[in-house]
Structures are given as C-alpha cells and as structure tokens.
N, C-alpha and C positions, 0 to 999 in steps of 0.2 A: 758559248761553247764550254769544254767541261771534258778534264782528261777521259771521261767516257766514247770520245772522239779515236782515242787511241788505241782504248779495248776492241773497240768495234773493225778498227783497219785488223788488228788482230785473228778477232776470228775465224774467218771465212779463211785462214790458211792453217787454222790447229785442229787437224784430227780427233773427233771423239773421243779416239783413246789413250788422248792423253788429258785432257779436258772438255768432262760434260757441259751442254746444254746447261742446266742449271747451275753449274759451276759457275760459267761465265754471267749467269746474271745477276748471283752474289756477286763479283766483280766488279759487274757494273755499278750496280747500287753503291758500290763504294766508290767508284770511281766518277759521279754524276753527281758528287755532293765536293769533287776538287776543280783547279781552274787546270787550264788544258797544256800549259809545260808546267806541271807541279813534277814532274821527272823524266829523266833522261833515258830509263831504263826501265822494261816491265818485265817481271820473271814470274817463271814457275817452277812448282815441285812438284815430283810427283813420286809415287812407291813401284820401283822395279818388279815387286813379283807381285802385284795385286792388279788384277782384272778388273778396279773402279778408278774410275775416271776423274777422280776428287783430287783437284792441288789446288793448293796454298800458294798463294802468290804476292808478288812484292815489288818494291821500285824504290831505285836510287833517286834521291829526289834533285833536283837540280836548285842553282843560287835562288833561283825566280819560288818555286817549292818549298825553301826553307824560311823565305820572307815571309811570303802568303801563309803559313803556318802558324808566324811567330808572330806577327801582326793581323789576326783576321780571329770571327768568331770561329776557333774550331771544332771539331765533334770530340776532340782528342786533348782533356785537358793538358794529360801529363806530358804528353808529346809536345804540346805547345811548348810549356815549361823551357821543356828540353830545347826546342829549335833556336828558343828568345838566347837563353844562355851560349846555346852554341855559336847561334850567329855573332850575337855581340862580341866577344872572345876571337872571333875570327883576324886574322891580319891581312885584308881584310876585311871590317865587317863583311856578315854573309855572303864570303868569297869563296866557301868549299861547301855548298849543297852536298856534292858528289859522295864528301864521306862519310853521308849519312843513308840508311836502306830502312823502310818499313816493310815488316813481315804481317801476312795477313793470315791466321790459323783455320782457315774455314772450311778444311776438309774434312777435319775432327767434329763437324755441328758445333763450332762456338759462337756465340752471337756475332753478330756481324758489326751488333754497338758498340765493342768492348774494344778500348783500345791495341794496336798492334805492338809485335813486339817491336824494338827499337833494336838498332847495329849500329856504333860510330866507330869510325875508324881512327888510327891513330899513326900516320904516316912516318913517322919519324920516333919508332918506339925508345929506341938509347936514352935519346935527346928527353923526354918528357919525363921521363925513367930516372934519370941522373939528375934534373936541374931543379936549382934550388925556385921555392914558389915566386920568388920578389922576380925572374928572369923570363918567365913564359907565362901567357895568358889562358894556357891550360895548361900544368903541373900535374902531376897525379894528385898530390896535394888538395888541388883543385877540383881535382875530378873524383876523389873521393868523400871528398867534405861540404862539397857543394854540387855540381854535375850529378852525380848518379841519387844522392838523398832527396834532391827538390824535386829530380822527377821521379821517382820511385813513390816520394811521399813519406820516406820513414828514413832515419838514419841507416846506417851499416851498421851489423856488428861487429865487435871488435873483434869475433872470431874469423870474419869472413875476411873483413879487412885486410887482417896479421896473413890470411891465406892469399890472398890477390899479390900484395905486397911480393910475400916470399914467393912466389910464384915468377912474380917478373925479377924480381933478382936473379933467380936463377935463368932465364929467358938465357937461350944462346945468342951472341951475338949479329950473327948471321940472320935471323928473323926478319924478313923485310916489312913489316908491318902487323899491327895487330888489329884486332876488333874487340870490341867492350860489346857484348847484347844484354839488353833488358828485355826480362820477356814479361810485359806490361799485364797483356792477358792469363796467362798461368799464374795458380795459386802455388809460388816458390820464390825461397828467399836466396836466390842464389844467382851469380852471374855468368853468361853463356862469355866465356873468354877464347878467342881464335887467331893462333899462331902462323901467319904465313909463311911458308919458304923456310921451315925448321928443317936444316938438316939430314936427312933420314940415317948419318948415323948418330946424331945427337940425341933422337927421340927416344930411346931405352934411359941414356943415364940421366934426360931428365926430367921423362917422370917420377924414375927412381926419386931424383931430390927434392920433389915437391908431394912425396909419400902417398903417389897413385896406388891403388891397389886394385883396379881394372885386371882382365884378363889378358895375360901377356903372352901368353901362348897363342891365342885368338888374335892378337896386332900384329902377328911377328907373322900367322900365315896371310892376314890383309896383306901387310906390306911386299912379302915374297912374290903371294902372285898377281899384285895388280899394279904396284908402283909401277915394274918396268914398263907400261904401257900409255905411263903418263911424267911427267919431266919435275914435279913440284907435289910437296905433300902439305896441308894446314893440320892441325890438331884441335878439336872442338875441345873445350875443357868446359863444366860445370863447376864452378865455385861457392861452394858455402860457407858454413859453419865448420865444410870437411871438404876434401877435392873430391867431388862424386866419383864413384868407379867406374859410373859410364863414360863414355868416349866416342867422339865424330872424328873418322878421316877423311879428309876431302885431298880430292887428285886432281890435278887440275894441269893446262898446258901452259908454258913460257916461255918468254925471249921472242918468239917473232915477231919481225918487222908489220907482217901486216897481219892484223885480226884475223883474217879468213883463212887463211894457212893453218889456222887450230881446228879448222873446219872439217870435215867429212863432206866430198871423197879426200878432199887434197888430204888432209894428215890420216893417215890410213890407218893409224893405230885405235882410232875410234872402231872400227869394222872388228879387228881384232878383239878389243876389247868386250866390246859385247858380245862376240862369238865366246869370248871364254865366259861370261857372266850369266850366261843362258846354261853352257855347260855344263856350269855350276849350281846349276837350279835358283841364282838370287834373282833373276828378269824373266820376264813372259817376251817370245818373241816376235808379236805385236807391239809391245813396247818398245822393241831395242830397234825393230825395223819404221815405228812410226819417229823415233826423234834420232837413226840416221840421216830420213831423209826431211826434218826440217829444217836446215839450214838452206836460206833462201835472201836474195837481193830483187825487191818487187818496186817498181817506181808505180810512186804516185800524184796522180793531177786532181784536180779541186777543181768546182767551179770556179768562175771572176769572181764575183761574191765575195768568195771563201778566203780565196789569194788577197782581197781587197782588206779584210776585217785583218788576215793575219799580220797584214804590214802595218797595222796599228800596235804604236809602242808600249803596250801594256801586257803585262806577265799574268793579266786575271782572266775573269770568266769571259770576257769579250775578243779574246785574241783566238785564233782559232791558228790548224797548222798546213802549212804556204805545202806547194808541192818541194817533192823530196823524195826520198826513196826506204822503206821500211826494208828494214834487217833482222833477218832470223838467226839465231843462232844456239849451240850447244855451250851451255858455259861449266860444270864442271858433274863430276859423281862427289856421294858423298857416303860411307860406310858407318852405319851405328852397331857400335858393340855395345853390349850388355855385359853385365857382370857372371853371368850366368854361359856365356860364350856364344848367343844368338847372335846371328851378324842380319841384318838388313840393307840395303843399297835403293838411295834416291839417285835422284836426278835434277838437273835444274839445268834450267832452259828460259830463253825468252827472245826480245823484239828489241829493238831502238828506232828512232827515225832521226833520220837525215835530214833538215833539212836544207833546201836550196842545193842540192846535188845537181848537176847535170843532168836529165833522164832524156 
C-alpha cells in the first residue's frame, strides 16, 4: 500500500473546481512512489479568482515520513539530506515529523521529478534565537551553517545571511512560531521566512526595521478589510541578498478548544468572508461556494484484509490504513502583494484521517 491510498479516500469528495481530474493524477503519481502514513496531513492550494482547477498541494509529514525519507532510497535527494539532519537533531530522534510540510508546485507545469519545496518549523522561536550553539541541537548557528547549506547544496550568502539574522532580531516577541521554506524547485536564492501570530499592531514598525520596501498602502487596506474576519495574521517574507518587496498575508483562526469550531457553518465568519472577497472581485463564486461547503466528517471501513495488514507494525509500504474517519477541512486564506500594488487571494484546504475513531 502507498500514501496513494489516501489520495484516492480524497477524491470522490473534491469538487472539480477546485481540483482537476488531471490534477489529481499528478498527485497521485507522486504519492504512489511514498509508504502510506508518510503524513498526517494532505492540503491544497488553490487561486481565488481563476476559473482552472490546478492546485499545488502538500503534506505535513509525520515521525513514520521523516524516517522513511531519511533512511530509504529517495526520489528527493536534497530532502533527504534535510530529514537525516532533522531527524537526528531531534530530542527525540525523529520525534517531530509534524514540523516538517512538502509543497508540491505542479499547477505552474513544473516537472513533477523536481524536488518540492521544503517548510520547517521552529516552535519555540526566542529560544533558538537567543541560545548559544554548545545549548541546543538546532541553534540558528546550526541552521544556518549547516541545516539550510547541506540541503540547498551551496552555502549562504553573507548578504542573505546578515538579512535572516537582522530579521529575527527584530522578530516581536509575541510570535508564536516561525517557518524557515526552501523552495528546492524554483531557480532563487532566497528564503520563504513565516511569522506567525505577529501582532497586527507590530507589523508596520517592523517591517519598517528590517527596511521592507513593499507597498504599504496596499497591506494597510489587506489588513483593514479582511483581518476582522479572522482572529491571527502570519507574514510571508522573501529573504535574500535584500528583503524582497513582495509580501504573503495569511489569516488564519485561533484559540478554539475543538478544530471544527474554525469550521463553516459553525464559525460564520467564513460565509462572511467570502461574501466580501467576491464583492471585491479577488474570488469566483464557484470557488468560495465549493470550499464553504467542504468541511466534512466521513467514516471509513476497509475490508478484514485491509484492517488485518494495517495492524501490522510497520510505518512502510506494507501497512495500509485500519478504519477511521477522514476529515475535511478549511485551513486558512493567504493574500500576495506585489510591489506594484496587485493583490491576489489563495486558499488552502485539505483532509487528515483518523484513525481508530469510533464510526
């Protein structure tokens, strides 16, 4: 069996328009060469005002995922690289699969051989930030000199470097976590850096001090008219040689007790939301009415067989998955500005499964 197991519970509840037919069989093809819990989580993207059904999609990989990666022949050297390091560094070892996410670019016609981008997370930003290399088994130190150069393939430069650095110095404290992206496949020397839970009123003075020079008139109306309909802002930053002037805002919900409560109908701000993003001409409303109504709780049974192979204790191609219950859900918007003041609005969306749930 073969996380293509997972694609396939998938399909038969996603809408055309929001991913094509042939979408999903890139998909698969990529997901028929992994073992079947290589992750805990399958997502998609997709472009709010475009009438084509093409998203990019991706998954948090889980403990079992980031072995299999780091110890197996992969298709993905540099990823490899990456998971070995990760894992072993872990406390411990490959104890946090979770905060690690593959993106997959294939709505753009990128080869489907070329490896994905990479996202690692960094849960405890201060802490990594502030301590010296000899106290943590990933330091920035660490992660600059060794982590991002071995799988990138080339050092950093000193100028991106001095940029990252000053960057997170200025970081507000309040930041509940970060992300570090490599975008493996794109020909750029630069690092996709992501700020969660920054403030909204800290975000003006500090990109002022990390000398963005994006369009701020253009973030000041994101923020006015779409924050209040969601509780948490992240900040995409491009990092190079220069802090790019482009910019991602992602809005996303917080604090509830149970997941589904972020959900549409219960959190009604979703309905809202997209009533005003259609208003606005950034969503087609085919779009905004096909992923209100994908949030969905579907229980699933397997043949004996099926149930019988998944109770065997092995995280590879032979384990298949026991009955459980597959979960749909909205996970957040995300806004790209340009320098030039064009705004755009995705989406992202996906599935997980349960399993051993009650049904």
């Amino acid at each position: 069996m073969s996380f293509e197991q997972m694609v396939d519970l998938v399909r038969p509840h996603t809408p055309p328009t929001l991913v094509e037919s042939e979408n999903f069989e890139q998909i698969r093809r990529v997901a028929s060469s992994l073992p079947t819990r290589v992750a805990a989580y399958l997502g998609f993207e997709t472009k709010l005002f475009s009438d084509q059904a093409h998203a990019d999609f991706a998954f948090n990989l889980s403990n079992d995922g980031l072995d299999w990666i780091a110890r197996t022949d992969s298709p993905w050297p540099r990823v490899k690289q990456f998971c070995t390091l990760w894992g072993e560094s872990g406390e411990p070892p490959y104890s946090d699969g979770n905060a690690v996410w593959l993106e997959f670019d294939v709505s753009n016609g990128l080869r489907e051989d070329l490896e994905p981008s990479l996202f690692f997370a960094l849960r405890d930003p201060q802490s990594c930030i502030r301590s010296a290399p000899v106290k943590s088994n990933r330091s920035l130190a660490w992660i600059c000199h060794t982590l991002i150069p071995t799988t990138w393939g080339r050092l950093i430069s000193p100028e991106l470097q001095q940029n990252l650095l000053r960057t997170l110095a200025v970081c507000p404290a309040e930041v509940g976590f970060l992300q570090i992206g490599l975008m493996l496949s794109r020909d750029i020397q630069a690092l996709r850096l992501c700020l969660f839970k920054i403030p909204p009123p800290e975000v003006f003075p500090f990109l002022h001090n990390i000398g963005w020079r994006g369009n701020v008139e253009k973030l000041a109306l994101v923020l006015e008219c779409y924050l209040p309909f969601f509780d948490a802002l992240c900040l995409h930053l491009d990092i190079g040689d220069s802090i790019f002037p482009t910019l991602g805002v992602e809005l996303f919900y917080d604090g509830a007790k149970d997941p589904q409560d972020h959900q549409p109908p219960q959190e009604t701000r979703w309905k809202l939301f997209f009533d005003r993003l259609v208003a606005d001409g950034l969503c087609l409303p085919s779009k905004a009415d096909a992923l209100l109504n994908w949030p969905s709780r579907m229980p699933m049974r397997f043949a004996l067989i099926e149930n019988l192979i998944a109770a065997v204790k092995t995280p590879h191609f032979l384990s298949a998955l026991p009955d459980g219950m597959l979960v749909t859900g909205l996970g957040h918007i995300k806004f790209s500005l340009s320098p030039t003041g064009s705004t755009s609005a995705k989406a992202y969306f996906g599935a997980r499964y349960d399993q051993g749930i009650e049904i």
